[in-house]
Backbone bond lengths (Angstrom), bond angles and torsions (degrees), N, CA, C in turn:
res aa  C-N    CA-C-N  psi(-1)  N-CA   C-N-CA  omega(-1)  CA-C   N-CA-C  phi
1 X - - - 1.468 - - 1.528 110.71 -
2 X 1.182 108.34 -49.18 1.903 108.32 -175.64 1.397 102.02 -73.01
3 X 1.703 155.37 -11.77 1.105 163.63 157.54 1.522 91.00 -57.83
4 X 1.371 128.46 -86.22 1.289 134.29 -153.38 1.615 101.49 -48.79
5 X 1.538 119.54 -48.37 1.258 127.22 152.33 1.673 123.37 -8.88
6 X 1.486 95.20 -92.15 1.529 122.14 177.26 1.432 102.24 -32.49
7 X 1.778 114.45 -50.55 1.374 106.30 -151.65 1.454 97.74 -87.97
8 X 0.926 124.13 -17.17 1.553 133.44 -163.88 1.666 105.41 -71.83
9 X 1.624 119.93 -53.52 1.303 149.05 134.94 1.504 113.60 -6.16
10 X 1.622 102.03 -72.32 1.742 111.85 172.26 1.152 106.82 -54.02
11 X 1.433 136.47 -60.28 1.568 132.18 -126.59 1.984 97.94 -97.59
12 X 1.682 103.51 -23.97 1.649 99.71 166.24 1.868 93.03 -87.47
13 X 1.166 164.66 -90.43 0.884 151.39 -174.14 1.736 109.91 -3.90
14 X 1.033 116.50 -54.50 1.621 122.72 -178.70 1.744 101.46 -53.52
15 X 1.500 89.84 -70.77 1.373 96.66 -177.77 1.244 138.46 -47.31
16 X 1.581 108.32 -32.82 1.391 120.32 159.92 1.041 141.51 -54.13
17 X 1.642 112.68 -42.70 1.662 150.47 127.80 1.818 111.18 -8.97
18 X 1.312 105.60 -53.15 1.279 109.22 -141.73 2.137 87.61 -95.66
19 X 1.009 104.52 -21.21 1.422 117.61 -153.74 1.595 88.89 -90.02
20 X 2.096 113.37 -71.38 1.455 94.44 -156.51 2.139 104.90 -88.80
21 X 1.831 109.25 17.76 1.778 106.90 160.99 1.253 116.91 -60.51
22 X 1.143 142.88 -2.62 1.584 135.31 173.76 1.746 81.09 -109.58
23 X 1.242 134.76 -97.90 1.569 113.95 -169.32 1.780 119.99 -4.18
24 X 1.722 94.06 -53.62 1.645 106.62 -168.21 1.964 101.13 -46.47
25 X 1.460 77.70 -69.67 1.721 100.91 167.35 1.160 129.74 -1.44
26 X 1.511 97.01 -75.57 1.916 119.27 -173.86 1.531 85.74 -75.56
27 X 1.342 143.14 -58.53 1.665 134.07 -148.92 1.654 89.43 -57.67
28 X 0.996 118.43 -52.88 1.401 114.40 -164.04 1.285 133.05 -61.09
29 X 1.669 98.61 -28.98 1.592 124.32 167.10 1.413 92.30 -66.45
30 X 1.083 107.35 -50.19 1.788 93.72 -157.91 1.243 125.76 -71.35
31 X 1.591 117.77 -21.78 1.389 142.81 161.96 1.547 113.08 -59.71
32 X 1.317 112.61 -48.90 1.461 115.28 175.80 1.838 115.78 -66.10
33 X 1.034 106.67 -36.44 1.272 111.93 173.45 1.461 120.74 -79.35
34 X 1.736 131.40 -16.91 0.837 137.29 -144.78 2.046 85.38 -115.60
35 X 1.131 105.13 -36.55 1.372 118.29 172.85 1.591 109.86 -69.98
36 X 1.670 118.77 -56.83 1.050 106.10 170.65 1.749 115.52 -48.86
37 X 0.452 125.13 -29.98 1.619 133.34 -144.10 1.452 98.04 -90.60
38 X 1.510 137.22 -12.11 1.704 139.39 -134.72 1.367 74.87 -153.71
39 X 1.635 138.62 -74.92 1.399 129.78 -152.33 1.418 122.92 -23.29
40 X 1.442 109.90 -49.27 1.162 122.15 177.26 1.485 126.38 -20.28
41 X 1.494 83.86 -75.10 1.509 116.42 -179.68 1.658 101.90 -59.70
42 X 1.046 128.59 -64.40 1.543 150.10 -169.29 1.944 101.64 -48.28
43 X 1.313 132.93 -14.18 1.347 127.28 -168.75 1.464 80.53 -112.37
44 X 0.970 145.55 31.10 1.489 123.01 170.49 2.227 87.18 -119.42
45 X 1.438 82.16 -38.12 2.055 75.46 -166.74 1.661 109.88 -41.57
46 X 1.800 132.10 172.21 0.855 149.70 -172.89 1.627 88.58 -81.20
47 X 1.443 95.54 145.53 1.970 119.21 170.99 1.774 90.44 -45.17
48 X 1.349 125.69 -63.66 1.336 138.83 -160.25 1.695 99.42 -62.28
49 X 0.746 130.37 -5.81 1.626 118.41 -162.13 1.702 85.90 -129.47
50 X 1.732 123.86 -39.34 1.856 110.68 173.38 1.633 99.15 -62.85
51 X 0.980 95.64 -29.60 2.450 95.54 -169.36 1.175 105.64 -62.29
52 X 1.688 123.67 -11.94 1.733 97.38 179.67 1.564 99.80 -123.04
53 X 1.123 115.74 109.09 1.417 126.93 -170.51 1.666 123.27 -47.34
54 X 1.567 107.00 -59.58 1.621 108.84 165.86 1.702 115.90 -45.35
55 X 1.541 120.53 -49.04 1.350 102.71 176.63 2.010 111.84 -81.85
56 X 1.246 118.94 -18.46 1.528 102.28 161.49 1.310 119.73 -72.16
57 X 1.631 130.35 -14.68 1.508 118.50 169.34 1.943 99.37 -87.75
58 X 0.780 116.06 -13.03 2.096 105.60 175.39 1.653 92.12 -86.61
59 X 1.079 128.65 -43.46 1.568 106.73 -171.96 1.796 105.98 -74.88
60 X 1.544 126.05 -32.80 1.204 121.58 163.23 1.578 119.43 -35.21
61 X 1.547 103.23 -55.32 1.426 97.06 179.57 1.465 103.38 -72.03
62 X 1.429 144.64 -42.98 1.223 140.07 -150.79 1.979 98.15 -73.55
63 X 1.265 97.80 -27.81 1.941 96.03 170.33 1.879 96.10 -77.47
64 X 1.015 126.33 -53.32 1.202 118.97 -171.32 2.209 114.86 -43.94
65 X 1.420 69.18 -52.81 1.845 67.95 177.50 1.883 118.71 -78.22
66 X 1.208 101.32 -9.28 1.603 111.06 172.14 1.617 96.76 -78.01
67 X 1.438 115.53 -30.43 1.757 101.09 -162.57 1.874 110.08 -77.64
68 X 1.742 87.05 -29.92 1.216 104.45 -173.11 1.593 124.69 -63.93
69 X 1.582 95.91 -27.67 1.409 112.79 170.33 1.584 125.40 -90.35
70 X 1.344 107.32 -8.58 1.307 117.19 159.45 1.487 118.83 -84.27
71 X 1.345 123.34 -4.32 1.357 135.42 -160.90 1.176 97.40 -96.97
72 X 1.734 117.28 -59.55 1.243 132.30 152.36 1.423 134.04 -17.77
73 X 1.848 99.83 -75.46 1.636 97.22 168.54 1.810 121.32 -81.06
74 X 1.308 117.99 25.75 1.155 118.88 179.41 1.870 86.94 -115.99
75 X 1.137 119.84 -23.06 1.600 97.30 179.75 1.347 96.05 -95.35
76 X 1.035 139.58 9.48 1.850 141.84 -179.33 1.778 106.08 -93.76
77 X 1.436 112.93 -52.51 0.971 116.01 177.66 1.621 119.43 -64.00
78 X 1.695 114.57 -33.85 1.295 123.51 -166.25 1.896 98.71 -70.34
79 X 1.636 119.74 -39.69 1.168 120.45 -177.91 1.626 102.69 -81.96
80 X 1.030 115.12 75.81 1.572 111.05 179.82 1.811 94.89 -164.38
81 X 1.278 138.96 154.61 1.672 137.19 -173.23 1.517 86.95 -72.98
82 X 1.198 136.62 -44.33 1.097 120.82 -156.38 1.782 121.12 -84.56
83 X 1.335 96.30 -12.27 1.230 134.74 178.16 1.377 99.41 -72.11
84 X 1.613 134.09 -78.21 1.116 140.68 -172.54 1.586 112.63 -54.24
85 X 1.535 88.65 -44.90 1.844 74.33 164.26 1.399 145.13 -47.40
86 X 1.586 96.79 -49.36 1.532 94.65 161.86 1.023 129.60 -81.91
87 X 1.051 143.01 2.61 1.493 154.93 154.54 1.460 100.28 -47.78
88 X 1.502 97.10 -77.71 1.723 105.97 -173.70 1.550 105.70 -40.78
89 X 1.648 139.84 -36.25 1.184 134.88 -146.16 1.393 86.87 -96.64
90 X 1.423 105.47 -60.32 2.361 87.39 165.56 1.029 147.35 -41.17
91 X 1.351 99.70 -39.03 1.732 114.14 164.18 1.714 108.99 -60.69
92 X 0.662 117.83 -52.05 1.402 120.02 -169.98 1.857 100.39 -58.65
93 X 1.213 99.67 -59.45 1.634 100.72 -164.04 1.121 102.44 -61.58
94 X 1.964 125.87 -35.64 1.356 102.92 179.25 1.451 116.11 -76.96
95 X 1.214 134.34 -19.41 1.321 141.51 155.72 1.959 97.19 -26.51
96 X 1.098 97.14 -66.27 1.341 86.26 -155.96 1.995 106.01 -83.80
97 X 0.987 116.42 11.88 1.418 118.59 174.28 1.230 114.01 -47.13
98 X 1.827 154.98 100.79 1.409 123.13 175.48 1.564 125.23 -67.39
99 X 1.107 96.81 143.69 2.025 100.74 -163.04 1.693 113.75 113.55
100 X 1.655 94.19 -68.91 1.085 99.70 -163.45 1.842 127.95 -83.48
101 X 1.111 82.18 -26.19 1.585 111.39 161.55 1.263 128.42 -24.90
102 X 1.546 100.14 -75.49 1.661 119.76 161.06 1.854 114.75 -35.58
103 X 1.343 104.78 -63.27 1.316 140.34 -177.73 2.415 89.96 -48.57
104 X 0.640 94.80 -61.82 1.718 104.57 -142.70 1.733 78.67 -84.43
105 X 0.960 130.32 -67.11 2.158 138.53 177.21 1.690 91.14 -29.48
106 X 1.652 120.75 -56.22 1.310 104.13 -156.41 1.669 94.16 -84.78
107 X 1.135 129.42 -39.63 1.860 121.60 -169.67 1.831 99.81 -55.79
108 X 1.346 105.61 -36.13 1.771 94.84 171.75 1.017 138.24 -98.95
109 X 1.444 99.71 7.46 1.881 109.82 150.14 1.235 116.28 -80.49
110 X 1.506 112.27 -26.74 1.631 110.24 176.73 1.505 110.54 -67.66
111 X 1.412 94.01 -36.49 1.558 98.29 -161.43 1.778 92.75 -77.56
112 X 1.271 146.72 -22.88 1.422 136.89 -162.36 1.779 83.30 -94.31
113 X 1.526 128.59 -36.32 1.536 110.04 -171.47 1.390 115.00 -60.02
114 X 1.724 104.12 -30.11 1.756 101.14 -172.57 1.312 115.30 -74.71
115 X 1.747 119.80 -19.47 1.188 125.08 173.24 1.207 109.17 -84.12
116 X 0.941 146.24 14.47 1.545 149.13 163.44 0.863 137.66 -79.12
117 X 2.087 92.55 -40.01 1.561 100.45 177.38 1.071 106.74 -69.43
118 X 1.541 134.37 154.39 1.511 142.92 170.35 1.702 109.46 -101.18
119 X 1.259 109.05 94.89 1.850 116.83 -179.19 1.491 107.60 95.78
120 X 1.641 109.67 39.04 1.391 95.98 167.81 1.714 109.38 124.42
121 X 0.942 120.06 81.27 1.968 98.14 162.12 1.243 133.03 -10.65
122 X 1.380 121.03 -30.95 1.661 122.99 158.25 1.457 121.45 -91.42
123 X 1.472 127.10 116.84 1.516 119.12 -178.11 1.330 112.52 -68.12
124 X 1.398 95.78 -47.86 1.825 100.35 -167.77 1.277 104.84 -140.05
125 X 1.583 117.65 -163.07 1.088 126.42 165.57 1.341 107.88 -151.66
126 X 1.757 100.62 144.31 1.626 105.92 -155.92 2.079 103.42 -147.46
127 X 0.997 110.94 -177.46 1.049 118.73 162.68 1.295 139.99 -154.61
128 X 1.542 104.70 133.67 1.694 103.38 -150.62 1.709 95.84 -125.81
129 X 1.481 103.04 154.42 1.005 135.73 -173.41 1.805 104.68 -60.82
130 X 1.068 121.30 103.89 1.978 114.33 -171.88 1.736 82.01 -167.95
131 X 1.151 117.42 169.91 1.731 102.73 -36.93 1.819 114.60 -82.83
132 X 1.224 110.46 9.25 1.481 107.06 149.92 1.683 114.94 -146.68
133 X 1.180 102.19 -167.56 1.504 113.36 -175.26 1.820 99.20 -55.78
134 X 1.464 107.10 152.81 1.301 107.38 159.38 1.820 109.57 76.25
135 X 1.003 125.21 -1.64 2.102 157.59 155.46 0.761 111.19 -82.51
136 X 1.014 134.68 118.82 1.617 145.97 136.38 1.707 132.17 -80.53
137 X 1.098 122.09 118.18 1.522 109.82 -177.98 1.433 89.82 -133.31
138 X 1.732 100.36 171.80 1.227 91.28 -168.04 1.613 110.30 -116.86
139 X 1.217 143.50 160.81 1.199 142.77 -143.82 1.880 117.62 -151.44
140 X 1.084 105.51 157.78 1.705 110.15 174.00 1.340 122.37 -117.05
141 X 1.209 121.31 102.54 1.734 102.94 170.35 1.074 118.67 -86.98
142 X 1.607 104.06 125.35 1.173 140.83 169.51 1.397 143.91 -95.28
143 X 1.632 104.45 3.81 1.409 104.75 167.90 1.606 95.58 175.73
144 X 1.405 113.19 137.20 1.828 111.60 155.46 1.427 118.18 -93.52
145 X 1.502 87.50 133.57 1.278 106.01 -174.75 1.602 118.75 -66.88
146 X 1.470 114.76 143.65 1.656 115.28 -157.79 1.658 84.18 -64.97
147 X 1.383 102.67 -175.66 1.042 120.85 165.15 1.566 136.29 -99.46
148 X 1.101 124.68 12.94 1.381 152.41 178.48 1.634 111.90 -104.98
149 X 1.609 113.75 -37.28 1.591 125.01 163.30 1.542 110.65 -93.14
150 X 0.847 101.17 1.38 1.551 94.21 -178.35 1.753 99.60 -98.07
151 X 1.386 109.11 -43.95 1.310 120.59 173.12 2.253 121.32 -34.42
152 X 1.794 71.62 -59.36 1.523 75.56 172.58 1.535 133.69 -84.35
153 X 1.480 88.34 -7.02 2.018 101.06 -177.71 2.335 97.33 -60.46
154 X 1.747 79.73 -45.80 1.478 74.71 -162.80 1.892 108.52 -76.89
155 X 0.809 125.00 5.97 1.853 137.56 -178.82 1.326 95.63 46.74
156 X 1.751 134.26 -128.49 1.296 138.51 -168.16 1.025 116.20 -60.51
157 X 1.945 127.02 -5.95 0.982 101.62 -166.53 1.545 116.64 -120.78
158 X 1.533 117.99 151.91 1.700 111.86 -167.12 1.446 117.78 -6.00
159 X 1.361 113.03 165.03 1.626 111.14 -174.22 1.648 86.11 -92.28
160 X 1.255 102.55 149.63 1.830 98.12 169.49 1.863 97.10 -138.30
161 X 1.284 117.51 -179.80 1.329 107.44 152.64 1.498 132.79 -84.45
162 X 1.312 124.20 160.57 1.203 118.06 176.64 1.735 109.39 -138.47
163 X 1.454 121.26 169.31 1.090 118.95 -161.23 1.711 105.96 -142.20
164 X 1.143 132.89 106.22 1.680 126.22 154.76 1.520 116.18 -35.93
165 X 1.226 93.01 119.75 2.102 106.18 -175.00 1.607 98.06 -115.82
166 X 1.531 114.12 108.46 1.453 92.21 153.55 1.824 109.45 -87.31
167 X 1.129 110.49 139.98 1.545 144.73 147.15 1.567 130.04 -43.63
168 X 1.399 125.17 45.43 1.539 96.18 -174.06 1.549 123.11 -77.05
169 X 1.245 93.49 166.24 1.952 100.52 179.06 1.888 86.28 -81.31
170 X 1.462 103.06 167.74 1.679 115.13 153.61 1.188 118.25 -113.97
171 X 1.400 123.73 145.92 1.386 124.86 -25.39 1.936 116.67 -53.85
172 X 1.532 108.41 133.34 1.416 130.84 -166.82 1.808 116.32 -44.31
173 X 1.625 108.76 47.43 1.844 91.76 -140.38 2.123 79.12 -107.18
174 X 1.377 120.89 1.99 1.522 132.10 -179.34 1.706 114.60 -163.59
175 X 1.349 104.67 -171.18 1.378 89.54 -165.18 1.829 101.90 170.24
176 X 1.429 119.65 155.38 1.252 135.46 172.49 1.304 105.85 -90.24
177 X 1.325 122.49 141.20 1.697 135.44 131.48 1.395 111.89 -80.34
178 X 1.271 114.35 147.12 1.326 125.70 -173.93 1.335 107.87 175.81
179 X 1.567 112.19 130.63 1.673 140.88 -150.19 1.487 96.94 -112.35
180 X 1.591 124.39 93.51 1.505 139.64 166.94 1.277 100.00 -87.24
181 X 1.235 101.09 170.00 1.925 134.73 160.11 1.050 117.20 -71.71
182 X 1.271 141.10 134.95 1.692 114.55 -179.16 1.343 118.81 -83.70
183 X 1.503 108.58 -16.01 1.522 117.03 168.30 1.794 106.97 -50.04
184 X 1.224 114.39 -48.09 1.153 125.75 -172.91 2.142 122.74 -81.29
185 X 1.464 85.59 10.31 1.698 102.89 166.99 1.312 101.22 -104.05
186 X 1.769 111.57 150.10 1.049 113.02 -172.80 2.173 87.79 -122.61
187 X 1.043 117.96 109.21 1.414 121.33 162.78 1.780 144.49 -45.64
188 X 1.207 97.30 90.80 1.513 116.21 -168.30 1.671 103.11 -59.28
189 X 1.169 122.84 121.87 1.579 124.37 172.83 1.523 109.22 -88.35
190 X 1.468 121.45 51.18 1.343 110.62 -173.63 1.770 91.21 -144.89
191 X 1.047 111.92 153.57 1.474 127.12 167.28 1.636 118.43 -55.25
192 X 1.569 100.28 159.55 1.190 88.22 179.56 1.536 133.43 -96.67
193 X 1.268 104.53 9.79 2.086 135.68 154.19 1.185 94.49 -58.35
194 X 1.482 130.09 -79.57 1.347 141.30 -165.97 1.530 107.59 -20.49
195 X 1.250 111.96 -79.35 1.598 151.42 -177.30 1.633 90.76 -45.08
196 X 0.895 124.30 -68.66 1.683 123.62 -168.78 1.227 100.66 -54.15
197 X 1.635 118.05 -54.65 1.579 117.84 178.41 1.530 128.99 -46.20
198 X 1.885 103.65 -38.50 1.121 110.31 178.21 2.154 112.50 -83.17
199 X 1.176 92.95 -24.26 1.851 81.94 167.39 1.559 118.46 -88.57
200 X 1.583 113.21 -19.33 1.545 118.84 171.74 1.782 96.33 -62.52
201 X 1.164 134.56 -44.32 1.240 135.70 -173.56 0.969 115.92 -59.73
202 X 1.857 125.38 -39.91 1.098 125.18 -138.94 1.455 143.28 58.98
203 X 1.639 106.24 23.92 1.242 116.85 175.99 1.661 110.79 103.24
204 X 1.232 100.55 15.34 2.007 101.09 -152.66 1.761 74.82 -117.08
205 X 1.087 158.57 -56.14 1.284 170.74 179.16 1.660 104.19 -49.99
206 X 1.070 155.96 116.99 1.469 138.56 -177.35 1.989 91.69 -134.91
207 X 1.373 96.25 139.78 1.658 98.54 168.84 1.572 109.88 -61.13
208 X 1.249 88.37 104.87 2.176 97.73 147.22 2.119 81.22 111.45
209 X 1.104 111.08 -2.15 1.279 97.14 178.82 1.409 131.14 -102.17
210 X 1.599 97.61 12.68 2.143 106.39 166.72 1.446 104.77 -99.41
211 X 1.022 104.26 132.78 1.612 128.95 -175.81 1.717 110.84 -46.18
212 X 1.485 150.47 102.16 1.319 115.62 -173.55 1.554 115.68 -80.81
213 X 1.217 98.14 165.72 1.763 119.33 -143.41 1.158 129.46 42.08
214 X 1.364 134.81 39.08 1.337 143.62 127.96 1.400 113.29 -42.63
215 X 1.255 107.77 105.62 1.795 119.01 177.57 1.418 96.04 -99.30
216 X 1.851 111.48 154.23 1.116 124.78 -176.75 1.504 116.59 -70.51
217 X 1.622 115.52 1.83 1.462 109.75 174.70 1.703 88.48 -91.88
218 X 1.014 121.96 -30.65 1.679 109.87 -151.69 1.576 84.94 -83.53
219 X 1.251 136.48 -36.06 1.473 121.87 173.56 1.452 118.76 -65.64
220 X 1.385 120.67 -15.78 1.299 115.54 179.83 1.586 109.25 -83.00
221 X 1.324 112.82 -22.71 1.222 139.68 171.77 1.319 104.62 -27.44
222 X 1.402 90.48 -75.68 1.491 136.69 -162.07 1.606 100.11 -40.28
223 X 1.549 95.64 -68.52 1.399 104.01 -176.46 1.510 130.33 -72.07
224 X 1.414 106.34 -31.44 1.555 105.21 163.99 1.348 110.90 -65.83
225 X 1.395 135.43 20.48 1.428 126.85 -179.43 1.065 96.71 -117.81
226 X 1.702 121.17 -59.27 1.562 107.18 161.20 1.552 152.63 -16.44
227 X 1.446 94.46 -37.65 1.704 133.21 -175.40 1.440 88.77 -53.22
228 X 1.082 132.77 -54.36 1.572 142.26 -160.60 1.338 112.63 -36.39
């Protein structure tokens, strides 16, 4: 009887565990970001005004919704001629900042590549030959290659197309670029959710192979029964 107890004890403890770690998860993200986002503002207030906690979390939010409205009238003003003008005259000067330049040129090339893509920074999903013959890993295309670099990728030989692949490791937390042939991609018929799911898994996740309506209590279910 005190076994059936104990375990009975464990297996909702597990379950409970297992249910509010994505809640835990997101609160924490959202706190960290919500903190980043306020600090700023928050190191200038008086020692006496950080010491009482309820009014330093109402002025947190009250900077939060000030930032938000500066975000606002800074994208209002930017869509306006007079707006773009000064834009253009910032851009330029920070362009030419030394130090910072380098720094600030490459974050808004990143930031103009992701707006480029049309449906996503990843086009497709494919699979390429890495890291030797007879391997498969799986891959994202992310951009076609012009035709002037593609020219010289291949040297003497015919012009063909080619394609930018990022590479991730599993779990998806880094990753290779690397410039294939497209002859030499092999075309994944699965989405690009799918694909993330199956390298977030590590191969344990497969497209078309979670049950639908399997809720995360009935999988915890699942597994605290296993435990046995």
């Amino acid at each position: 009887m005190k076994n059936v107890i104990l375990k009975t004890v464990r297996d909702n403890i597990l379950i409970g565990l297992m249910i509010f770690l994505p809640v835990g998860m997101t609160l924490l993200i959202a706190n960290w970001l919500f903190g980043m986002a306020t600090s700023m503002m928050v190191v200038w207030l008086p020692k006496e005004v950080q010491a009482v906690a309820w009014k330093l979390f109402l002025l947190r939010v009250a900077f939060l919704l000030v930032m938000v409205v500066l975000l606002f009238c800074a994208g209002l003003l930017a869509r306006n001629v007079a707006g773009k003008r000064l834009y253009d005259i910032g851009d330029k000067l920070l362009a030419r900042v030394p130090m910072l330049n380098k720094l600030y040129v490459w974050m808004r090339q990143i930031s103009e590549t992701i707006l480029d893509q049309s449906g996503g920074m990843f086009k497709e999903v494919v699979l390429v030959e890495y890291p030797r013959k007879g391997v498969f890993a799986v891959g994202f295309v992310t951009t076609d290659v012009p035709a002037q670099l593609a020219l010289k990728l291949a040297g003497s030989e015919p012009q063909e197309p080619w394609a930018g692949i990022f590479l991730p490791v599993s779990p998806p937390t880094s990753g290779f670029f690397l410039l294939v042939r497209r002859s030499e991609l092999r075309p994944l018929k699965i989405s690009v959710g799918e694909a993330m799911k199956l390298l977030i898994s590590g191969g344990t996740v497969l497209p078309g192979a979670i049950v639908e309506g399997s809720s995360l209590l009935e999988k915890a279910e699942d597994w605290v029964e296993r435990q046995k």
